[in-house]
C-alpha positions, 0 to 999 in steps of 0.5 A: 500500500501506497501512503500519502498524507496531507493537510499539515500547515501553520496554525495559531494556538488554539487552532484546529487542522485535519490531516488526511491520509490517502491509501492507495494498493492493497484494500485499505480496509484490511490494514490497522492504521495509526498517526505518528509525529515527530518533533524536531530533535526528538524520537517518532512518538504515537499520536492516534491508532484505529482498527480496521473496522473503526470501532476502536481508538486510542490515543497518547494522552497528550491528544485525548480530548483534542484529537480524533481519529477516524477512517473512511473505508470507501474512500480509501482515506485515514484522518486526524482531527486536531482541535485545541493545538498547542505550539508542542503539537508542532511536527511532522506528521506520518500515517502508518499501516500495519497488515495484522490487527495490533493488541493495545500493548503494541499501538506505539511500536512503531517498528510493528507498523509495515507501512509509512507515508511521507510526513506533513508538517504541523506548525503551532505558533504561540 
């Protein structure tokens, strides 16, 4: 599967985006997919997971309550609601798949993910 996402861009504090992450190959329902940012200088971080059918979420704390994941099936495409944005909300930001169906424990692993996309650069001024 091919990844592309998009919608990054500069925002004052408080503000809202929404990523979008479009899929293209292999049937995008059958993949488990996450968001992932990172920020100048420091480690990939998780931000946001779904299942493949979209009944179950989960999220770093710092995004729960201003961020919501999401996906459209038909549409082949994964989003990231981002309301609230704090100036550390400020990175890159990457889409990933994986082929199996994650447990919890293994949300934030990156390494269990077969599949990135390019980034797309958040910035939060304050």
């Amino acid at each position: 599967v091919q990844l592309q996402a998009s919608g990054g861009g500069l925002v004052q504090a408080g503000g809202s985006l929404r990523l979008s992450c479009a899929a293209s190959g292999r049937t995008f329902s059958s993949y488990f997919m996450a968001w992932f940012r990172q920020a100048p200088g420091k480690e990939r971080e998780f931000v946001a997971a779904i299942s493949r059918t979209g009944t179950i979420t989960d999220y770093t704390n710092s995004a729960k309550g201003r961020f919501s994941i999401s996906r459209d099936n038909a549409e082949n495409t994964l989003y990231l609601q981002m309301n609230s944005l704090k100036p550390e909300d400020t990175a890159v930001y990457y889409c990933a798949a994986a082929t199996t169906s994650l447990r919890p424990t293994y949300y934030s692993d990156y390494d269990r993910y077969d599949y990135w996309g390019k980034g797309t650069q958040v910035t939060v001024s304050s």
